[in-house]
C-alpha positions in Angstrom: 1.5 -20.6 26.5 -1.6 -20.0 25.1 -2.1 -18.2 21.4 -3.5 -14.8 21.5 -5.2 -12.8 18.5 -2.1 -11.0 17.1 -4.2 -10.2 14.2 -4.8 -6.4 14.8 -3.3 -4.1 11.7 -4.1 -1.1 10.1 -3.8 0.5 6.6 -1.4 2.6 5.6 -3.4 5.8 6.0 -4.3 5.1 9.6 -0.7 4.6 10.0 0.8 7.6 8.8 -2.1 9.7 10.6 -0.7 8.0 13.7 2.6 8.4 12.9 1.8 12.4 12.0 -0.1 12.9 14.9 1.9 10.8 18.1 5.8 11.0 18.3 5.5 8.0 20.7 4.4 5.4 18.1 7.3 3.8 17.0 7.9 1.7 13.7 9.7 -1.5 13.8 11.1 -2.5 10.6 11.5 -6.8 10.7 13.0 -6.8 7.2 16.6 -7.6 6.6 19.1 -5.4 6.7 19.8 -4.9 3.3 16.2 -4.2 2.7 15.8 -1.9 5.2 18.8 -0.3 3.7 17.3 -0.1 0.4 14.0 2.1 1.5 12.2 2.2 5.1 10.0 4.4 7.0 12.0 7.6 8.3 12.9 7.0 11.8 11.8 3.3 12.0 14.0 1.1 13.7 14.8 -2.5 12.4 14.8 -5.3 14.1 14.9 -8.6 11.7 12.5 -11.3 11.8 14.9 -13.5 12.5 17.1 -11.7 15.6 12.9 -11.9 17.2 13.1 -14.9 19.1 16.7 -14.6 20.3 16.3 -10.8 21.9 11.9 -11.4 22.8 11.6 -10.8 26.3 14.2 -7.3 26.1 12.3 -6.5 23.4 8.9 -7.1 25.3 10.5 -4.9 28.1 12.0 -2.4 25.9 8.6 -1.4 23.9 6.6 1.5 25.1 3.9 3.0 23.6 2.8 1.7 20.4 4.5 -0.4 18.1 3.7 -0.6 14.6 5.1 -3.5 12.8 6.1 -3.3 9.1 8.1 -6.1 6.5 7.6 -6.2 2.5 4.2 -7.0 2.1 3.3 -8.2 5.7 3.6 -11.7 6.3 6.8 -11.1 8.5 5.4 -8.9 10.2 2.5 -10.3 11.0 4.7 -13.8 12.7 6.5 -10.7 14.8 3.4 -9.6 15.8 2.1 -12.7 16.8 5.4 -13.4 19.0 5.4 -10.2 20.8 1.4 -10.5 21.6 2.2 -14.1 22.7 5.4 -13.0 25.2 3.5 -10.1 26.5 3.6 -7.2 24.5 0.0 -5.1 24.3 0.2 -2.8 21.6 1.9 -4.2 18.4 0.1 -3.4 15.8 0.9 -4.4 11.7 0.9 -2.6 8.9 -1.1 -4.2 6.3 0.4 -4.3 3.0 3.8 -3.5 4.6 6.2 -2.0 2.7 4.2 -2.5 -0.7 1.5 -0.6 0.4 3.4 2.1 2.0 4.9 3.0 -1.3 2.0 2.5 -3.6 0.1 4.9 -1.2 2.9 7.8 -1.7 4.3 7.8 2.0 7.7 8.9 2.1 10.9 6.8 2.3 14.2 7.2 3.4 16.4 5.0 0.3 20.1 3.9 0.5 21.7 1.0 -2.3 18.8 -0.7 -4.2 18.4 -4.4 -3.6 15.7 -6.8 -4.3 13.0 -7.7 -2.2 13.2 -11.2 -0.3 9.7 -12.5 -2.0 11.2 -11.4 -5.0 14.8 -13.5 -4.2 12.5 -16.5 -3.1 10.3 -16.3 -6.2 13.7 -16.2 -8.3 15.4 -18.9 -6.6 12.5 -21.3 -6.6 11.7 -20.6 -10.3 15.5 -21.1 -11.3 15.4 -24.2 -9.4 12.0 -25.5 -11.0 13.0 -24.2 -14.7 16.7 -25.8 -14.7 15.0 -29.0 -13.2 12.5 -29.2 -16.2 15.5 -28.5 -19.0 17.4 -30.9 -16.9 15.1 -33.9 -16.7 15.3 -34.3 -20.8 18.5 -35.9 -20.1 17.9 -37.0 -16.7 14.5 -38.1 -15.9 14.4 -38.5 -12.3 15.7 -34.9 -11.7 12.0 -34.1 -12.6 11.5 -34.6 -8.5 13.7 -31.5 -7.3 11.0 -29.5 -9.3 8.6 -31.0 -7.4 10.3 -31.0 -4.4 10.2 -27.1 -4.8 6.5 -26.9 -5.2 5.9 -29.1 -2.2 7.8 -26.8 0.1 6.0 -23.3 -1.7 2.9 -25.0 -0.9 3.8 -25.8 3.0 5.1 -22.3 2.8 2.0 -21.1 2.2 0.2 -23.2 4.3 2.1 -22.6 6.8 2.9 -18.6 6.5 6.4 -19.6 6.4 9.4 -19.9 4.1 12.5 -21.9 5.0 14.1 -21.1 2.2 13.4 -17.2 2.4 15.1 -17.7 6.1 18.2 -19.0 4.1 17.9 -16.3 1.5 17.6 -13.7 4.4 21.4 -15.3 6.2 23.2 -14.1 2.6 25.4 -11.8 2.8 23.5 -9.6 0.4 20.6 -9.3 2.4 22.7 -8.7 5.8 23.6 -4.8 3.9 25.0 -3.1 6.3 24.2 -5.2 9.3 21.7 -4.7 12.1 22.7 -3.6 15.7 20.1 -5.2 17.7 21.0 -3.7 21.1 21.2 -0.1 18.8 17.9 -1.0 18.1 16.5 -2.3 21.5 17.9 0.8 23.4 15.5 3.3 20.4 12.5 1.4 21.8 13.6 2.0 25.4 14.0 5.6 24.8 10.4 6.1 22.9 9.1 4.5 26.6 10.8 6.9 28.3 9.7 9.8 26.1 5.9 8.1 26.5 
């Protein structure tokens, strides 16, 4: 399968002049659940990153109209984007900035129990891990290559637009919230075709 340009996004504005002006546009949410929980886009559906691959082709069938994708800061969103383009889908469309922007820009939120971002878990976890691994190396030397360890897989991360250890972060308990009904959310994108 060949790799399309899944590139396309727009700024928040845009968005909520879309939004404002075209009840078939619909916003997908790929954040966890407990983010999602914590604010998200009134009326947006979510759909995790990670449920993507699993569900792609009934999501690919399921989307009508346009889609506008939307994480934390848009690096999730934009790897959804790029699997839906690549399985079919024509008008996905990210959010640049994702949720960052879309609060720093004043649109309105729907919020529910605060909990932290994932970036802001990762950057927590992998500066615990590098800071304890410093302190610990006084006494034990070698333990001086778990912090490095760490900054070999933030640079592949970034590299790479990925983060294996936010994908573990994201399986936590604390990030699941309430949970996510996939099918719940498949069967909103069906219904915005229908209404298209």
């Amino acid at each position: 399968m060949s790799t399309k340009n899944a590139s396309s996004s727009i700024d928040v504005a845009t968005a909520r002049a879309l939004l404002a002006n075209n009840s078939e546009v619909l916003v997908v949410d790929v954040r966890t659940p407990g983010e999602f929980e914590t604010a998200h886009v009134a009326g947006s559906i979510n759909l995790p990153l990670d449920q993507v691959d699993a569900h792609l082709g009934r999501i690919v069938n399921a989307a009508g109209g346009r889609v506008l994708l939307m994480c934390q800061s848009g690096n999730r969103a934009t790897q959804a984007c790029t699997k839906l383009v690549n399985a079919g889908m024509v008008d996905a469309t990210v959010i640049s900035g994702g949720m960052n922007s879309w609060i720093a820009a004043g649109g309105p939120v729907e919020r529910g129990r605060q909990r932290w971002s994932l970036e802001r878990q990762v950057r927590l976890v992998a500066g615990g891990i590098v800071l304890l691994s410093v302190i610990a190396s006084i006494w034990l030397p070698p333990v001086r290559f778990v912090a490095g360890f760490i900054g070999a897989g933030l640079t592949f991360a970034a590299l790479t637009n990925t983060c294996a250890m936010g994908a573990l972060l994201s399986k936590l308990p604390y990030n699941r919230g309430a949970g996510c009904d996939v099918n719940s959310s498949i069967s909103r994108m069906q219904d915005t075709r229908r209404r298209a």
